[in-house]
C-alpha positions in Angstrom: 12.5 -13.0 -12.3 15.1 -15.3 -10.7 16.3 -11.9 -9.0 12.7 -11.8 -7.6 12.3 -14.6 -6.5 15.9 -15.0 -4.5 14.6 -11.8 -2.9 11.6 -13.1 -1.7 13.3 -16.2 -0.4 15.6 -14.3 1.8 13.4 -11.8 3.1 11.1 -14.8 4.3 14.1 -16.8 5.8 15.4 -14.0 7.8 11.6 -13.2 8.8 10.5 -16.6 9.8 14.0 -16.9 11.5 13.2 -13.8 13.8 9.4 -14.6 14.5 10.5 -14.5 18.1 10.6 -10.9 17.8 6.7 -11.4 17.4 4.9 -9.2 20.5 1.5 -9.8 21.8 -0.6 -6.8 20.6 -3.2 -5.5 22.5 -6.0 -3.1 21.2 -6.8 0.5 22.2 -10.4 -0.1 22.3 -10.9 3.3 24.4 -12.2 4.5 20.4 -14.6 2.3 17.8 -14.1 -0.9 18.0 -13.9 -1.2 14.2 -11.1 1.3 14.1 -8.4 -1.5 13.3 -5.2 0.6 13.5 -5.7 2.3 16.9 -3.8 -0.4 18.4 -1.5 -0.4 21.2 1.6 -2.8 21.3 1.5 -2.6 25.6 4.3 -5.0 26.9 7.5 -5.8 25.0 9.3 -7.9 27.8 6.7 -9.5 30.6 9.7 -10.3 32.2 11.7 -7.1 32.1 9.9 -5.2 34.7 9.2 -2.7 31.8 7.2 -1.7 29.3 7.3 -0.3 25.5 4.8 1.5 23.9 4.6 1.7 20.3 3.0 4.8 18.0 -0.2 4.1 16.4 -1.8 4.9 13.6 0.9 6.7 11.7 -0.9 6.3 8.6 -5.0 6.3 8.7 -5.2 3.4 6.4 -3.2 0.9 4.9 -2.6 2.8 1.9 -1.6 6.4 1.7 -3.0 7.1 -1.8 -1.9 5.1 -4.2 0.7 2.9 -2.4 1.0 1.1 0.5 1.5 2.2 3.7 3.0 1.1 7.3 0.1 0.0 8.4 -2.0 -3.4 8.8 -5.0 -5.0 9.7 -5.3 -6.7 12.6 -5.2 -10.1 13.2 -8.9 -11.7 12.3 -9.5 -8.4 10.6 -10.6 -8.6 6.9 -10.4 -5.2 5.0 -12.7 -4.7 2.0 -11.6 -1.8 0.0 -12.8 -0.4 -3.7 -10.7 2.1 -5.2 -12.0 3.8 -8.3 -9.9 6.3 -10.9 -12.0 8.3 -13.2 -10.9 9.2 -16.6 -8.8 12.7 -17.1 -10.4 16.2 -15.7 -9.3 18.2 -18.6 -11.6 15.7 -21.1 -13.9 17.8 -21.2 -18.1 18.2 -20.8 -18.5 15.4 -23.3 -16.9 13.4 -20.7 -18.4 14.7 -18.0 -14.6 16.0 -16.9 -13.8 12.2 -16.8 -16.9 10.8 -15.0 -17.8 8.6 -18.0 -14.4 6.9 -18.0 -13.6 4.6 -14.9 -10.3 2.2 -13.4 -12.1 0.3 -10.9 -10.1 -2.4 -8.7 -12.0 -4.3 -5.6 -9.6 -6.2 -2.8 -9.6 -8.0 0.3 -6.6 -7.8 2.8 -6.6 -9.7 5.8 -4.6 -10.2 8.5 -3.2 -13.6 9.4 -0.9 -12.1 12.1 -0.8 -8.7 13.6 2.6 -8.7 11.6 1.5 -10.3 9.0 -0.8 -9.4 6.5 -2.0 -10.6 2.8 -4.1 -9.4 0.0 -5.4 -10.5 -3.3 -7.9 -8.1 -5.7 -8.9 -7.3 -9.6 -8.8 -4.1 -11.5 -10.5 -3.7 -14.6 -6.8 -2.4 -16.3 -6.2 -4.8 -18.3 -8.0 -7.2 -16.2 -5.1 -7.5 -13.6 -5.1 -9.6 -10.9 -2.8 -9.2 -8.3 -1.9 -11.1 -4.7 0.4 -9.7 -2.1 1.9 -10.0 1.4 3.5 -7.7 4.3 5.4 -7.7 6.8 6.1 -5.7 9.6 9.8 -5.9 10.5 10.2 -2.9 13.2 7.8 -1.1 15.0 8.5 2.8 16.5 8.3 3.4 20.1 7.4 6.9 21.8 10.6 7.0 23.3 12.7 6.6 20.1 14.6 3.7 21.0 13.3 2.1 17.3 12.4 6.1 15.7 11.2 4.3 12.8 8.7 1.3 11.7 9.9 -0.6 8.6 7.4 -3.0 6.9 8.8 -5.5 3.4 5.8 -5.9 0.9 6.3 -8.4 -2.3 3.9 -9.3 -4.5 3.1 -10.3 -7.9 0.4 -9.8 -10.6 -1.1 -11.3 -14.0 -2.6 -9.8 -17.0 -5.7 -11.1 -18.5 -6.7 -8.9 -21.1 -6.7 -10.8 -24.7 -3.7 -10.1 -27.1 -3.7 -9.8 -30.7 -2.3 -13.2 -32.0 0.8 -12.3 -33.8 1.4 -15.6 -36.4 4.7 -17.2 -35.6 4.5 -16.3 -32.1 3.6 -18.0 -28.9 2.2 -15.6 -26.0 3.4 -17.7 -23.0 1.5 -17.3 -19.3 4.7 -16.2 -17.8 4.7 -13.1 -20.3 1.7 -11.6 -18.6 3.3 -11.7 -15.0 5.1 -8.7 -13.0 6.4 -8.6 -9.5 7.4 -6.3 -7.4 9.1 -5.5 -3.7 9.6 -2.4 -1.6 10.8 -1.0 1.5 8.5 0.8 3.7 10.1 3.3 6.0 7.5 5.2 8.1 8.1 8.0 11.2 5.6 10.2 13.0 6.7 12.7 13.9 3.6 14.3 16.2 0.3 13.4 16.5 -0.3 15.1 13.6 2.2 14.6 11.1 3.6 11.3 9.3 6.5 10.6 6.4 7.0 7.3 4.9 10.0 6.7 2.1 9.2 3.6 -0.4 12.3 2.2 -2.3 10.2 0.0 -5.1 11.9 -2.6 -7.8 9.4 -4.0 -10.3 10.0 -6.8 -12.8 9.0 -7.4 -16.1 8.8 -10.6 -17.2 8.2 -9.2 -21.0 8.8 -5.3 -22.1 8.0 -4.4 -25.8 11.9 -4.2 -26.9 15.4 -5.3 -26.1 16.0 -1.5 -25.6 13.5 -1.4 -22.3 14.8 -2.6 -19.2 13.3 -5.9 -17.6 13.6 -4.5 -13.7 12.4 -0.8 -13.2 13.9 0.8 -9.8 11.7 3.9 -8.1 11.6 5.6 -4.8 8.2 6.7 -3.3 7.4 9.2 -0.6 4.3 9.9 1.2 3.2 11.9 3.8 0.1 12.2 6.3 -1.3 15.7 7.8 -3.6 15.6 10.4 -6.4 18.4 10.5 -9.3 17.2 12.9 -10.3 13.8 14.8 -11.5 12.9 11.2 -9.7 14.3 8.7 -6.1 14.5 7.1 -4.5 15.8 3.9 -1.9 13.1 2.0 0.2 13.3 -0.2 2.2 10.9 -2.5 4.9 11.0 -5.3 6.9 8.2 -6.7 10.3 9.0 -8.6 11.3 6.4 -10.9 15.3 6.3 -11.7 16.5 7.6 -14.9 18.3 4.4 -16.8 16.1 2.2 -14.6 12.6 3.0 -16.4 10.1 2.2 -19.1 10.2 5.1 -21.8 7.1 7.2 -22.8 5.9 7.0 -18.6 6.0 9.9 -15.6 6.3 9.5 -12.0 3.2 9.5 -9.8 1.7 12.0 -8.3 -1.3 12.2 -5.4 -2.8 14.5 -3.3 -6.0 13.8 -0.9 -8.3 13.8 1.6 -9.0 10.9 3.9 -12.2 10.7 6.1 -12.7 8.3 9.0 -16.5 7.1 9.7 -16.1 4.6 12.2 -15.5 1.4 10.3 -14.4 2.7 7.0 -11.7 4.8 5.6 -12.8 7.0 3.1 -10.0 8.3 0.6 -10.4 11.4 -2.3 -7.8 12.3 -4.0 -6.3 13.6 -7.4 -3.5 11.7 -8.8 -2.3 11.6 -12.5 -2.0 7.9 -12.4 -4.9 6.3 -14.0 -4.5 2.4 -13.0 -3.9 1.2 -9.6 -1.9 -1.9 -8.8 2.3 -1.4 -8.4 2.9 -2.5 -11.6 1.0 0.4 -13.8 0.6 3.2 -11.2 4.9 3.4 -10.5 6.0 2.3 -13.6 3.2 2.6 -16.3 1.8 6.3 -15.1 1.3 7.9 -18.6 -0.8 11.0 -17.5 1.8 14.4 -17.1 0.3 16.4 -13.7 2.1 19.7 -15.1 0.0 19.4 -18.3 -3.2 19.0 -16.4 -3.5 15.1 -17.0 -5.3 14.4 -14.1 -8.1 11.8 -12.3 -10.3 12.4 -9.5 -10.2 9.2 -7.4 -11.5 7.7 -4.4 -11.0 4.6 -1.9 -13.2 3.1 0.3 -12.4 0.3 3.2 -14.7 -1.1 5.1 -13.3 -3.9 7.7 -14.6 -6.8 9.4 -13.8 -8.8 12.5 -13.5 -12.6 11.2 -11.8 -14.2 13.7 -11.8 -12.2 17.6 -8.7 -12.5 19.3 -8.7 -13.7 22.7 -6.2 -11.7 23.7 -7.7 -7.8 23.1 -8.8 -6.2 26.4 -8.9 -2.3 27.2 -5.9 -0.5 27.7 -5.3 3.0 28.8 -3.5 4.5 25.6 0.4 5.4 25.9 1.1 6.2 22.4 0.2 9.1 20.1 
């Protein structure tokens, strides 16, 4: 945890240190106006006699499947999302194919900056709370000066459920807390296709025995296909290292759908991860994809202009 939490501390020194770096952003209203992410970043240097223009919308929403993804809310924007996992296909008619069995977790992300964004939700797992934060640290331009857009997210979650007393021993609050970081690495590469690499660490404040390691290392990937105006195919698969894992758990695996309607995000998908926060879904993913253990899922987000920024006005759009 002390590894954590030094982490955290840097990454926020160095960020707060830098917030000169911080652009105005100006929105790409020529679309909905409740399509947060088609935003352009217009003028870099006022002074320079030039201007950058930055990509948009590598990734639809700001989660590929799963995971989190390059992308933010706006500032003033709050983001409502639901995502839901059913229970295993192969269960059978009984089960209605998993239909009777449900993960559900509800969250709201908002955006304090239009770098900086935070979130905090539930999921019924284990009745897991969770809060997070992050932070855009580079942004890609069309003209490949920066080719890629890195993002830091951190967070940290707590475990509600109730435990089976065990005489003799004390189940402390700081046994039901994980934490986790990662590195989000993001190009797009046309208009129509995106790649994003996730190095992940999670921590453990309490593993079932000494012979389970504390800090589990993974690296994600995730990708983004664009098929109409609408519609794109993603994809998503976490690998966690050998040595630096839980025993008895599989790496993640995703494939969807997601729909744009204005306003919300819609998000379908099969994925053999049953749970949904960092914590469960990278290291905790019991369900094996080549044996057929797998969930239909869907997320929905719905966002809302809180707070209008004074600063949006119609631009001609420059980026992809």
């Amino acid at each position: 945890m002390k590894t954590t939490h030094f982490f955290l501390i840097t990454i926020m020194t160095i960020l707060l240190s830098t917030s000169s770096f911080a652009q105005v952003i100006k929105e790409d209203t020529t679309t909905d106006n409740t399509d947060y992410l088609e935003k352009i970043l217009e003028q870099e240097n006022p002074g320079a006699g030039h201007s950058v223009y930055y990509t948009t919308a590598t990734f639809k929403s700001t989660r590929i499947i799963n995971g989190q993804s390059i992308e933010n809310v706006g500032k003033g924007v709050l983001d409502f999302r639901i995502s839901h996992r059913f229970g295993e296909l192969n269960e059978g008619i009984q089960n209605l194919y998993g239909l009777d069995n449900a993960t559900t977790k509800f969250g709201f992300d908002y955006g304090i900056t239009d770098w900086l964004m935070v979130g905090v939700g539930r999921s019924s797992f284990e009745k897991e709370y969770d809060g997070f934060f992050k932070v855009k640290i580079i942004r890609q331009d069309i003209n490949n000066h920066r080719p890629v857009s890195v993002s830091y997210v951190g967070g940290m979650s707590v475990q509600t459920m109730s435990v089976v007393n065990i005489p003799g021993y004390t189940y402390y609050l700081s046994n039901r807390l994980f934490y986790f970081d990662q590195l989000l690495i993001a190009r797009k590469f046309s208009k129509s296709f995106s790649l994003q690499l996730m190095p992940s660490y999670l921590h453990y404040n309490l593993v079932p025995d000494e012979s389970q390691p504390n800090d589990v290392l993974a690296i994600g990937i995730g990708g983004r296909m664009k098929v109409s105006n609408r519609i794109a195919i993603t994809g998503e698969y976490y690998y966690v290292i050998p040595g630096h894992s839980l025993a008895g758990y599989n790496n993640s695996v995703s494939i969807g759908i997601d729909i744009e309607t204005g306003g919300h995000v819609f998000q379908l998908f099969l994925t053999n991860s049953s749970a949904v926060t960092e914590r469960t879904f990278i290291g905790e993913t019991t369900g094996n994809a080549l044996q057929g253990h797998l969930h239909l899922g869907f997320n929905i987000s719905r966002v809302f202009t809180v707070v209008r920024s004074k600063e949006l006005i119609n631009v001609d759009s420059k980026a992809w």
